[in-house]
DRENDO-1510 file (C-alpha; in Angstrom, 1 decimal, always signed):
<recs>
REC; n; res; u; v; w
REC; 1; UNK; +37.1; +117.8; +100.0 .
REC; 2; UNK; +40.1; +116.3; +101.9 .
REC; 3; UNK; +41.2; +120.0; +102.5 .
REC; 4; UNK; +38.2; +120.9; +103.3 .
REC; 5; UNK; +38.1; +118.5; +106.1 .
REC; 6; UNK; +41.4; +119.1; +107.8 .
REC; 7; UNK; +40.5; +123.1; +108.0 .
REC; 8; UNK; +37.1; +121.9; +109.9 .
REC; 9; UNK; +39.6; +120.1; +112.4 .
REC; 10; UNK; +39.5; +116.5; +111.4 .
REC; 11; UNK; +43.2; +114.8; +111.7 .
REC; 12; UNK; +44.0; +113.3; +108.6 .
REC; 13; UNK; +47.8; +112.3; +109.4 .
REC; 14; UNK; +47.7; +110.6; +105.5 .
REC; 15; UNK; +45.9; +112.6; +103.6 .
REC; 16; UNK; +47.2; +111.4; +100.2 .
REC; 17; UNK; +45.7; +108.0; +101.0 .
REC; 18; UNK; +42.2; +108.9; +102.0 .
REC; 19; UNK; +39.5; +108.6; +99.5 .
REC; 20; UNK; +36.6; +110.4; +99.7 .
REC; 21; UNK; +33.4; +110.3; +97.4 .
REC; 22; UNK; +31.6; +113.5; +96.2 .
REC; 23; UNK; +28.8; +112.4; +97.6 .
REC; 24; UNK; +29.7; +112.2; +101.1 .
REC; 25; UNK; +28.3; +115.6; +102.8 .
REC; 26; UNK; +30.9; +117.1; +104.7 .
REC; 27; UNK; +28.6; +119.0; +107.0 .
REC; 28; UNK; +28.4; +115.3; +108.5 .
REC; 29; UNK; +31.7; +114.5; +109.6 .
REC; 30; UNK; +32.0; +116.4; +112.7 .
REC; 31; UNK; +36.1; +117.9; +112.7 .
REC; 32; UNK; +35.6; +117.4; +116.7 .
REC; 33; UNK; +38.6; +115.1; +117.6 .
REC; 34; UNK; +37.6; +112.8; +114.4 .
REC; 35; UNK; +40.4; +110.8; +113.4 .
REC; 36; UNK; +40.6; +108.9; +110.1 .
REC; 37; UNK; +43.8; +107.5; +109.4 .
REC; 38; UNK; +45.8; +106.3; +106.2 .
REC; 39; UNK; +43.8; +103.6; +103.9 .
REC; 40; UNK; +40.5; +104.2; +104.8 .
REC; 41; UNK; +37.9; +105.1; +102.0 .
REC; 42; UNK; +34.1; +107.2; +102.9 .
REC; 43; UNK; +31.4; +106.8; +100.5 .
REC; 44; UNK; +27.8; +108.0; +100.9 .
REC; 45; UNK; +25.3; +110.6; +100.8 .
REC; 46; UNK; +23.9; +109.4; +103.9 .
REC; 47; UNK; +27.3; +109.1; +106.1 .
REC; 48; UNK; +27.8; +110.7; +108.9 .
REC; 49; UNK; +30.5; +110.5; +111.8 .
REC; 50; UNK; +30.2; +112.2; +114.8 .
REC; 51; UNK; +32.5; +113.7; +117.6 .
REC; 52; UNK; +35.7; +111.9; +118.5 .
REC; 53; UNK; +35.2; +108.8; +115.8 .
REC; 54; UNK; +38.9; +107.2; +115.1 .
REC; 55; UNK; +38.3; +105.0; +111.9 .
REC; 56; UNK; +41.3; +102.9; +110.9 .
REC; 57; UNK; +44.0; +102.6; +113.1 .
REC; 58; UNK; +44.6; +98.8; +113.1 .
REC; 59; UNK; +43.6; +98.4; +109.2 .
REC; 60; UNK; +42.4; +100.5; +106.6 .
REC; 61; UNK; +38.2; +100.8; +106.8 .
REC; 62; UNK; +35.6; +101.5; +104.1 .
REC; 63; UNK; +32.8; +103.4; +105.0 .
REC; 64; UNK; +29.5; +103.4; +102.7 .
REC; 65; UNK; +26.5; +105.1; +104.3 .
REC; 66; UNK; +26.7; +104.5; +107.6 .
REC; 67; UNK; +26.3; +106.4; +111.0 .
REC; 68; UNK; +28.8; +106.4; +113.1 .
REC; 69; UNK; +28.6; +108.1; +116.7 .
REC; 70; UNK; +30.4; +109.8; +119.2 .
REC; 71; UNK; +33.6; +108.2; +120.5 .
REC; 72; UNK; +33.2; +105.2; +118.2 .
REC; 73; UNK; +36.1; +103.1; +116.7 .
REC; 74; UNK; +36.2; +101.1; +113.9 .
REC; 75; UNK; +39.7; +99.9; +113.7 .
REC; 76; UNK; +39.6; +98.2; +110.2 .
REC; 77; UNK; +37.2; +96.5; +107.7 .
REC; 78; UNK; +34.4; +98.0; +105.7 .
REC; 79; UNK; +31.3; +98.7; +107.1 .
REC; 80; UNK; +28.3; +99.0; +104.9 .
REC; 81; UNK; +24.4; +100.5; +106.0 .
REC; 82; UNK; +24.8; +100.0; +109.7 .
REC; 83; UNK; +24.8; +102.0; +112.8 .
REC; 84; UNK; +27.1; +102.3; +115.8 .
REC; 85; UNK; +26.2; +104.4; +118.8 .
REC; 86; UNK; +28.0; +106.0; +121.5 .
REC; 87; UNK; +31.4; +104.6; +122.3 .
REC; 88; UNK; +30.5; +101.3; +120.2 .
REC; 89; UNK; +33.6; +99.7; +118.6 .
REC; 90; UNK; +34.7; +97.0; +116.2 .
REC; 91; UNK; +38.2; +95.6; +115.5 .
REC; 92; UNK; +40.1; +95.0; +112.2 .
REC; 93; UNK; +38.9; +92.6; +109.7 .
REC; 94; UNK; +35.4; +93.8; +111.0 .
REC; 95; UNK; +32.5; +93.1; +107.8 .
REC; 96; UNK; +29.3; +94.8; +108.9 .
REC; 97; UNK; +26.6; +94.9; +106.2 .
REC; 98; UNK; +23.0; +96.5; +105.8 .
REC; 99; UNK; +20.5; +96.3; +108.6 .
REC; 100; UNK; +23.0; +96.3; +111.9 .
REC; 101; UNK; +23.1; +98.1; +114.6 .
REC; 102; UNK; +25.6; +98.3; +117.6 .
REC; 103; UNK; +24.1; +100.0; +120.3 .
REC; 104; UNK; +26.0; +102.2; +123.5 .
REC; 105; UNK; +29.5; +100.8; +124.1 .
REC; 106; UNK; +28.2; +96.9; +121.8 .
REC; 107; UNK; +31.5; +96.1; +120.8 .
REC; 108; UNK; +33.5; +93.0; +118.6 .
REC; 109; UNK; +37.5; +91.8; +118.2 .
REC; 110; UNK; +38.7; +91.2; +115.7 .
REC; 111; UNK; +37.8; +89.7; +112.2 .
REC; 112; UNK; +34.0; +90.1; +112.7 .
REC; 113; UNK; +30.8; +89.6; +109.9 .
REC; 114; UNK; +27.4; +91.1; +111.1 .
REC; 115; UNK; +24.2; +91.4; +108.6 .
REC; 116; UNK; +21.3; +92.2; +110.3 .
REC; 117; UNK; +22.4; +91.9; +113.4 .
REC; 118; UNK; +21.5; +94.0; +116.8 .
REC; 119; UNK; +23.4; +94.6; +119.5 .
REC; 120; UNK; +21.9; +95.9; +122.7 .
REC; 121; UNK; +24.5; +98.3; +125.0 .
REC; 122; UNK; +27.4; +96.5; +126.4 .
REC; 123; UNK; +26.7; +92.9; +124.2 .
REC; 124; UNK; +30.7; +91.8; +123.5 .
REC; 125; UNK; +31.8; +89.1; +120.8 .
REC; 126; UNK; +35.3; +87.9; +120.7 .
REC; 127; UNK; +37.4; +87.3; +117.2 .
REC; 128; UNK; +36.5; +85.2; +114.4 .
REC; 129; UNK; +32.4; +85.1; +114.6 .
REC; 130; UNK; +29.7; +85.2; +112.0 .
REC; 131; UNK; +26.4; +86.3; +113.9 .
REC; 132; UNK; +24.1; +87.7; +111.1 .
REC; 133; UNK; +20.7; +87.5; +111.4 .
REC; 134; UNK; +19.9; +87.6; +115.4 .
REC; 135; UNK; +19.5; +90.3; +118.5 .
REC; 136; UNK; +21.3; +90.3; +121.6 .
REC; 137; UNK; +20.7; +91.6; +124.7 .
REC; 138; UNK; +21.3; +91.6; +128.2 .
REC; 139; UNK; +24.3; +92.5; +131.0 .
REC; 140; UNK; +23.7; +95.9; +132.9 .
REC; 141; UNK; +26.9; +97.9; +132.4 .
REC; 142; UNK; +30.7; +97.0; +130.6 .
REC; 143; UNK; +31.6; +95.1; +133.6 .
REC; 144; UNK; +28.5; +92.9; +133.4 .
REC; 145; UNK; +27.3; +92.1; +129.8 .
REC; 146; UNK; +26.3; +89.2; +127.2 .
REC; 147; UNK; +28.9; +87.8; +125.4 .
REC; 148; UNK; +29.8; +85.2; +122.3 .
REC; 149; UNK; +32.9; +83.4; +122.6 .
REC; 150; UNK; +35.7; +83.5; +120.0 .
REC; 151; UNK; +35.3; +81.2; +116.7 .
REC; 152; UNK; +31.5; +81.2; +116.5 .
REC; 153; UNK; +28.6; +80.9; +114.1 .
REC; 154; UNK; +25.1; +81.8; +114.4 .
REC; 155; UNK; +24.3; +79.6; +111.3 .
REC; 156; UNK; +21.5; +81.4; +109.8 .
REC; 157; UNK; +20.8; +79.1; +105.9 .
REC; 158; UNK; +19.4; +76.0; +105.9 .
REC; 159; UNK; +19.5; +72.8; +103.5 .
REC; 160; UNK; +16.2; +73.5; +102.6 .
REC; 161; UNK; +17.4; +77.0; +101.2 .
REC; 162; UNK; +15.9; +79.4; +103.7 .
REC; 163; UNK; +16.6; +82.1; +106.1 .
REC; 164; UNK; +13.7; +81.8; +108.0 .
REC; 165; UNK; +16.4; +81.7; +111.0 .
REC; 166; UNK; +16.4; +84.6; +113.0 .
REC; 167; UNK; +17.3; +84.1; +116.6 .
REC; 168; UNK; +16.3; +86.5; +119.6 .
REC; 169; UNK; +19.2; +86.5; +122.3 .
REC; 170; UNK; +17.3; +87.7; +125.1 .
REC; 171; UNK; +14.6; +89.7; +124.1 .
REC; 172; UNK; +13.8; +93.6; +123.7 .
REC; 173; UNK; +10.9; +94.3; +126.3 .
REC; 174; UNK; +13.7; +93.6; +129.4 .
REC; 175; UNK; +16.8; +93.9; +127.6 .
REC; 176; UNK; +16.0; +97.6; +126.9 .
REC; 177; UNK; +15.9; +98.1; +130.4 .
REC; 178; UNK; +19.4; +97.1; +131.0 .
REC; 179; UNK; +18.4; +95.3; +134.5 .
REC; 180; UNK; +18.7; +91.3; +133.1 .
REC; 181; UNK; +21.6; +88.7; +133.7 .
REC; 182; UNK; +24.0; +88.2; +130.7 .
REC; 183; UNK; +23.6; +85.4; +128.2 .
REC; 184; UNK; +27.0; +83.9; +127.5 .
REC; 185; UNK; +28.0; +81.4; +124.7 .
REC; 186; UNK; +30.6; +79.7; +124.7 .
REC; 187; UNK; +33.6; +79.9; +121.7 .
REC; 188; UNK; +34.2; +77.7; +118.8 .
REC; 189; UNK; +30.2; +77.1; +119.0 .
REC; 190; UNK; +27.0; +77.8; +117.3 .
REC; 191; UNK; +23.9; +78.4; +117.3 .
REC; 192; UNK; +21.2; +77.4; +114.9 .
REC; 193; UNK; +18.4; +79.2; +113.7 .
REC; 194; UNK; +15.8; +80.1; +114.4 .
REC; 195; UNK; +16.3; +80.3; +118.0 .
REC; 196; UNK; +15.4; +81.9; +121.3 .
REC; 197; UNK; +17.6; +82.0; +124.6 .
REC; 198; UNK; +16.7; +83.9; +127.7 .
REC; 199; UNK; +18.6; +85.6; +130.0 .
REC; 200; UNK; +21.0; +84.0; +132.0 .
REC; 201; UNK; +21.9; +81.1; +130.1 .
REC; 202; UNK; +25.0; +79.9; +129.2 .
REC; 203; UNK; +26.1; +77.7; +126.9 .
REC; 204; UNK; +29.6; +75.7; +127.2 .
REC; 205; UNK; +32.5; +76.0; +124.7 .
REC; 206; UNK; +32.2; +73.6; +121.9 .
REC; 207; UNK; +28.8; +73.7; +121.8 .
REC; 208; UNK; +26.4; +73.4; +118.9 .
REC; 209; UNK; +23.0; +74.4; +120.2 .
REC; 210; UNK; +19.3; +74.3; +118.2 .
REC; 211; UNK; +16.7; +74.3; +120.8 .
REC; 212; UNK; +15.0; +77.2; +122.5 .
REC; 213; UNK; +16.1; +77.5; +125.8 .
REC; 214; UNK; +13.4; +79.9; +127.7 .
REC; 215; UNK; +14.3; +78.9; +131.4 .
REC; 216; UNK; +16.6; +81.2; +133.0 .
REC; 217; UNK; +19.7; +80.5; +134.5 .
REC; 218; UNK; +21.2; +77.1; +132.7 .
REC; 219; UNK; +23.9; +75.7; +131.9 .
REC; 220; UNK; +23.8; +74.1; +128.4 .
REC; 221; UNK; +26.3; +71.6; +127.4 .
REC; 222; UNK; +27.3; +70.5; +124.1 .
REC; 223; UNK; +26.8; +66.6; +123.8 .
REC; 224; UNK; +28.4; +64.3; +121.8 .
REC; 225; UNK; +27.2; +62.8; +118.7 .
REC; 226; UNK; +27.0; +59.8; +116.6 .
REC; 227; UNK; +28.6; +59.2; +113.4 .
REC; 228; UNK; +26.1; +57.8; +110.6 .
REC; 229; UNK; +23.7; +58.9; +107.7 .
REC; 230; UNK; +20.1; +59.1; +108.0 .
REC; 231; UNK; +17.7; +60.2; +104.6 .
REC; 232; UNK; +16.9; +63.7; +104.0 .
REC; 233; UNK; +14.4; +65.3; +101.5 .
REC; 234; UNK; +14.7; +68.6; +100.6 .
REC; 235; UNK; +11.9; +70.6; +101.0 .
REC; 236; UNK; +10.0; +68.2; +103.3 .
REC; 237; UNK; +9.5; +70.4; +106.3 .
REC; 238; UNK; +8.1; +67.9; +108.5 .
REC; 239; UNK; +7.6; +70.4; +111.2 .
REC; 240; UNK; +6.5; +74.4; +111.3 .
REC; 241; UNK; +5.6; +75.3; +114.6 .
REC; 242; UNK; +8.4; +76.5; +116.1 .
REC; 243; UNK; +9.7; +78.0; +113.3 .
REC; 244; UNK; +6.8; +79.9; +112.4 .
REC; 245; UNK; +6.3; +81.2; +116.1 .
REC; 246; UNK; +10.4; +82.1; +116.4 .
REC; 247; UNK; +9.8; +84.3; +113.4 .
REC; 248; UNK; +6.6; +86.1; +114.6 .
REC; 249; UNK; +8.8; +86.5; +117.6 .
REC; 250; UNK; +11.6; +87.8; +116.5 .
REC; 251; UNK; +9.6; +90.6; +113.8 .
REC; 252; UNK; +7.4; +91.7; +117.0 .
REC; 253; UNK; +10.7; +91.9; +119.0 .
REC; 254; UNK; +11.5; +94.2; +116.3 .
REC; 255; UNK; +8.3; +96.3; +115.6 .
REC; 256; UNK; +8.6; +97.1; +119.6 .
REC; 257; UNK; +12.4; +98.0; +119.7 .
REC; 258; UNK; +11.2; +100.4; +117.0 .
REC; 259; UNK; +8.7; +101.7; +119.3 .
REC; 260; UNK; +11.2; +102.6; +122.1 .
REC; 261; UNK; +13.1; +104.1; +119.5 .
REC; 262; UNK; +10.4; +106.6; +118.4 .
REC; 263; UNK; +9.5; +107.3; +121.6 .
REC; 264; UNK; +12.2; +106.9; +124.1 .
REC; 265; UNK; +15.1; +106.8; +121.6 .
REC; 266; UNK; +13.6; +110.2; +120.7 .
REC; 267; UNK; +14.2; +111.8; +124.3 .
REC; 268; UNK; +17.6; +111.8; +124.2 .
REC; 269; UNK; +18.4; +113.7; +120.8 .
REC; 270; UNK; +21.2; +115.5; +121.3 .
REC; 271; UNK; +25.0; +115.5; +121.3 .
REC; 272; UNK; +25.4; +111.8; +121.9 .
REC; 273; UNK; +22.6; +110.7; +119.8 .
REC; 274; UNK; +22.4; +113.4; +116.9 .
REC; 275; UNK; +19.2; +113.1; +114.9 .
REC; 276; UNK; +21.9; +111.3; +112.2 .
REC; 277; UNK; +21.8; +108.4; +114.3 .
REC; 278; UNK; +18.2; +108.5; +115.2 .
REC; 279; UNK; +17.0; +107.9; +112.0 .
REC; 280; UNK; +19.6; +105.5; +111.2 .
REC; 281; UNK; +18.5; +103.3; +113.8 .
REC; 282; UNK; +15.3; +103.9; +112.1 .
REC; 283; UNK; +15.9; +103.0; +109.0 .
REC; 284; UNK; +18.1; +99.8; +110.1 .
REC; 285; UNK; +15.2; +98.4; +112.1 .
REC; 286; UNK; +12.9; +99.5; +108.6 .
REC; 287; UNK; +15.4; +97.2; +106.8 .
REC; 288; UNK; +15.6; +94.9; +109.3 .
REC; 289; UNK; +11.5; +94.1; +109.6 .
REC; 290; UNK; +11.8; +94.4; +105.7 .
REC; 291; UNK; +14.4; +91.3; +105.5 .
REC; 292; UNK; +12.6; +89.3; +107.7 .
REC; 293; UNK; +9.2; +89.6; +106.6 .
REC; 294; UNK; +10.7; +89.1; +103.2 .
REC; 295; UNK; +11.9; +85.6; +104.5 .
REC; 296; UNK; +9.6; +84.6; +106.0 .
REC; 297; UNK; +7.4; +85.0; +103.2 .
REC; 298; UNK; +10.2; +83.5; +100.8 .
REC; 299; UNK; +9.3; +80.5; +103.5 .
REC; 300; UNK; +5.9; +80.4; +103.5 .
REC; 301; UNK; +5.5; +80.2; +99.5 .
REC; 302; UNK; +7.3; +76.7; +99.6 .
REC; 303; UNK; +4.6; +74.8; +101.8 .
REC; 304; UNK; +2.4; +74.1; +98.8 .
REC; 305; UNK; +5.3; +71.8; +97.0 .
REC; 306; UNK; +6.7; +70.7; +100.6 .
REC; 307; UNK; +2.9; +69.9; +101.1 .
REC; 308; UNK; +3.1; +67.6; +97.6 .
REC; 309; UNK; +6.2; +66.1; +98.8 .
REC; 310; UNK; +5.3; +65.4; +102.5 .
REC; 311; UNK; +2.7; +63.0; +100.6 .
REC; 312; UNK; +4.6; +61.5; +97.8 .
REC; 313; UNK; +6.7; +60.1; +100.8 .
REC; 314; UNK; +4.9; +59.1; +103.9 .
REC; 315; UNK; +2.4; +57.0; +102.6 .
REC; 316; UNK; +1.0; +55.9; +105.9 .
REC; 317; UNK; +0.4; +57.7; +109.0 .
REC; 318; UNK; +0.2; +61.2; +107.5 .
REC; 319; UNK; -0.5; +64.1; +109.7 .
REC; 320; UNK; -3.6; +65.9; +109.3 .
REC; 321; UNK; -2.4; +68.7; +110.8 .
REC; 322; UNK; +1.1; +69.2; +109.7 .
REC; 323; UNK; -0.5; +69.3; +106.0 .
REC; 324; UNK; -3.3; +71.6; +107.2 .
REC; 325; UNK; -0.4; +74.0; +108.7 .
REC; 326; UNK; +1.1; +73.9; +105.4 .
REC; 327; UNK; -1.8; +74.8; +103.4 .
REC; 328; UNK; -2.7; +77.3; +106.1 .
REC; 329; UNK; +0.8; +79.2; +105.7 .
REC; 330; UNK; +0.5; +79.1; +102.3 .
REC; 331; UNK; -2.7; +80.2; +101.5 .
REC; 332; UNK; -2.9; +83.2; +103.9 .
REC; 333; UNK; +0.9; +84.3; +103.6 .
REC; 334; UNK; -0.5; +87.4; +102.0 .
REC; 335; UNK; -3.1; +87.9; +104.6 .
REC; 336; UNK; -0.3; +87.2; +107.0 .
REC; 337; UNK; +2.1; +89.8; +105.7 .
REC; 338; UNK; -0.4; +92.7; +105.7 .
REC; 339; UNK; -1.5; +92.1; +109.1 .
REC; 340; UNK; +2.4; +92.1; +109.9 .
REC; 341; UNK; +2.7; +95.4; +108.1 .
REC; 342; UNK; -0.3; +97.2; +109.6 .
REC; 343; UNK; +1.0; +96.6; +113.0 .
REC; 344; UNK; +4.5; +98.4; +112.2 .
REC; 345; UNK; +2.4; +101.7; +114.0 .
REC; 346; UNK; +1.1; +100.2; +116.7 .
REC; 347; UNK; +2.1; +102.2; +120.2 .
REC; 348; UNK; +0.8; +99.3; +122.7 .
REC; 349; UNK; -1.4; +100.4; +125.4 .
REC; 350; UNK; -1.8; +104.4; +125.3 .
REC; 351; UNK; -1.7; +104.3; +129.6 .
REC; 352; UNK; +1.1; +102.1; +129.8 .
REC; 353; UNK; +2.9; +104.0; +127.3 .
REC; 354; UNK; +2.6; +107.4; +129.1 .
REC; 355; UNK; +3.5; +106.4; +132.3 .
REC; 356; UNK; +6.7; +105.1; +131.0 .
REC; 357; UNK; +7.5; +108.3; +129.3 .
REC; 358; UNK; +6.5; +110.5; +132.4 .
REC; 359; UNK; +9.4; +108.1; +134.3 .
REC; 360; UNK; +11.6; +108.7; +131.5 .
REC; 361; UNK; +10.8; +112.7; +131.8 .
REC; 362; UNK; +11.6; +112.7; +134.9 .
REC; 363; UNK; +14.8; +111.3; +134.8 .
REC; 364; UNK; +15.6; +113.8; +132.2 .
REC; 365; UNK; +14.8; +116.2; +134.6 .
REC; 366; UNK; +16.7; +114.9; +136.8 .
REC; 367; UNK; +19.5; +113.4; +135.8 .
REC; 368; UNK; +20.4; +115.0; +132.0 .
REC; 369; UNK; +20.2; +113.9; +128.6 .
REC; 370; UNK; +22.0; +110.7; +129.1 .
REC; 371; UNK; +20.5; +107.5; +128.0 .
REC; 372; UNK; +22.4; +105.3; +129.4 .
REC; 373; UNK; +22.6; +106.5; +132.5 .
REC; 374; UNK; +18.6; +107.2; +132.7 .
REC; 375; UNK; +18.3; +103.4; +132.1 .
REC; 376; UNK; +20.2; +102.1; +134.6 .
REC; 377; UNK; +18.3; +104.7; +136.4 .
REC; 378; UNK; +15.1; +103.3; +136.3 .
REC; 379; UNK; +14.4; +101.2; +139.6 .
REC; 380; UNK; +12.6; +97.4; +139.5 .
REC; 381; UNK; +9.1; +99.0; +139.1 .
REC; 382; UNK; +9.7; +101.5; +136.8 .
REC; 383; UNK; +11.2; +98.8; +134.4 .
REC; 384; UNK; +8.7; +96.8; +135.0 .
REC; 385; UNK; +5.8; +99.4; +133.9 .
REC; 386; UNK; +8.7; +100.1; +130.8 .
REC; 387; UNK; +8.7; +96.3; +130.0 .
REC; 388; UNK; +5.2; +95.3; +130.0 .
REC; 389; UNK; +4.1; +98.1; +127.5 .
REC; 390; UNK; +6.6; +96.6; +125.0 .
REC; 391; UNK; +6.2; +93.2; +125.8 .
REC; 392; UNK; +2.2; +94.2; +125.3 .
REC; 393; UNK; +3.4; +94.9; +121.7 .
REC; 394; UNK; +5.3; +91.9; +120.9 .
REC; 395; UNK; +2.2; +90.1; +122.4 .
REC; 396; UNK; -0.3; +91.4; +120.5 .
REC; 397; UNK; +1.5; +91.6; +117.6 .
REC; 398; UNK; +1.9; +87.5; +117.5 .
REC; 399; UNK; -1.3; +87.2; +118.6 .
REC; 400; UNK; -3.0; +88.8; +115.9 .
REC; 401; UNK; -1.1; +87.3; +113.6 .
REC; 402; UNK; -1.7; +83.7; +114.5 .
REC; 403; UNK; -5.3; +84.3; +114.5 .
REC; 404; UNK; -4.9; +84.4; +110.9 .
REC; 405; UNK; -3.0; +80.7; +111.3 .
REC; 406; UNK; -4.6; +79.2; +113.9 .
REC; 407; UNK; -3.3; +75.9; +113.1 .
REC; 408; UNK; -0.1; +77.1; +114.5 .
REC; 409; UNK; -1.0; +78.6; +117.6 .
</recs>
């Protein structure tokens, strides 16, 4: 298969240490200035690597069913179920598992762990960072893009044992667009879960942050804390709210980023975005509403005993409400994830939705089958009509959903 390889034009300087699996299929691996060099392994059915790809050249890399695109590089690590776009690159000690995505030109330094994470184009993080479970967005270009500092943590698994954590860095109905200020946090910091940040903020090196932050344009900075010891009951849960909306949140970012994909994603099929890659986007953002629905109904089931415990405890003074939420979540968590699932297929408003894609036609037309150039393309309005069609998805979706929890609107 290595043979094979080398006559179809990819440079294997090493061939003796290469591994390759029989199931990879090599009709996949384009032999179009494709580079792998010494150490690396390739395993998968569902692999594929496009023109110009360099894996390897800082550190051996394992590849197991991912899709890798055009002028990528993955300089070392192993890389597991994920997806990198045009130009995307990651450096060595990279370890990217199931449910990630690194859109146009994303890119990390060194020493890197990603699960379920998303990328928008440009979004930079430095060395030394664990960022699973979130989105980013924002920036307009590689000269202007969000970025995570070196030695941080988006700490995603709470005391309680959960992962009801996701956090939305931006957001998808503007990010997409490519037209918002970056969002910039600051190294050998974190971030905890679940949490949502809009453009423009930034948050100072150091800094441990935990609270939404849905102004734009702030400076956030870390404050000092006091030493002690307070009680803490596992499973208590003596608040839901936010957490419950962040979640909604973050699974509607996702079911419309999954729109755009079908039907702007699906434009631009061609040499730098192969149908490979389009339905590995696809099936990351499957796997990625999977994981969190699965959570979040992993954190729903545990308000009956935190209900019981709640009450054991405070004897006086309990809240109506916060036990009403927590029978309310639990009761209708089913109910909750069906409605969840049924609105995987919903487009948004039909008008909005064509006009968007007559814009998008036209700059086609226009312009060539360049994504990232026909977004930065688009001027204020025509963004606009763009973002307001997905945000009517996000919006609805949430909606509709805590109709079924009104407790927790």
């Amino acid at each position: 298969m290595i043979e094979q390889l080398i006559e179809k034009g990819v440079k294997i300087p090493n061939p003796d240490s290469v591994e390759i699996k029989a199931d990879v299929n090599i009709d996949r691996i384009s032999g179009n200035g494709t580079v792998i060099h010494a150490g690396c392994k390739i395993f998968g059915d569902s692999t594929f690597i496009g023109d110009n790809a360099h894996l390897g050249y800082e550190a051996p890399v394992t590849v197991d069913n991912c899709q890798i695109g055009p002028h990528v590089q993955l300089k070392g690590g192993f890389f597991q179920k994920a997806v990198f776009l045009e130009k995307a690159n990651m450096g060595s000690g990279a370890h990217v598992r199931e449910g990630t995505i690194l859109e146009e030109q994303a890119n990390a330094a060194h020493t890197v762990g990603l699960k379920h994470t998303i990328l928008l184009p440009f979004v930079t993080l430095g060395s030394l960072i664990n960022f699973c479970d979130c989105l980013m967005a924002g920036g307009t270009s590689r000269k202007n893009h969000s970025e995570v500092g070196s030695s941080y943590i988006h700490f995603n698994y709470t005391p309680n044992q959960d992962k009801a954590t996701p956090s939305l860095i931006g957001d998808v109905p503007r990010g997409v667009m490519l037209q918002q200020k970056p969002i910039f946090l600051g190294g050998q910091g974190g971030l905890v879960g679940p949490c949502r940040l809009t453009y423009g903020t930034i948050i100072a090196a150091g800094a441990i942050h935990s609270k939404d932050q849905l102004k734009p344009n702030r400076l956030l900075l870390g404050r000092a804390t006091k030493g002690g010891e307070m009680p803490f009951v596992k499973g208590l849960y003596r608040g839901l709210k936010r957490t419950v909306k962040n979640n909604l949140i973050y699974i509607a970012n996702l079911m419309a980023l999954r729109q755009w994909c079908l039907h702007v994603r699906s434009q631009f099929i061609g040499e730098r975005f192969p149908d490979a890659l389009f339905n590995g986007v696809l099936n990351n953002l499957d796997l990625a509403i999977d994981e969190r629905a699965g959570r979040f109904r992993h954190f729903s089931q545990k308000m009956r005993k935190s209900a019981e415990i709640y009450q054991g405890i405070v004897q006086k003074n309990q809240s109506a409400l916060l036990l009403n939420q927590k029978d309310e979540l639990y009761s209708r968590r089913n109910e909750l994830e069906q409605c969840l699932y049924s609105l995987k297929t919903y487009e948004g408003n039909q008008e909005a939705k064509d006009n968007f894609l007559e814009i998008i036609a036209r700059k086609i037309k226009n312009n060539g089958n360049n994504y990232i150039m026909a977004i930065q393309g688009l001027d204020f309005g025509e963004a606009e009509t763009g973002s307001g069609w997905m945000q009517g998805i996000a919006d609805y979706m949430v909606e509709q959903c805590l109709n079924i929890i009104p407790s927790l609107k």
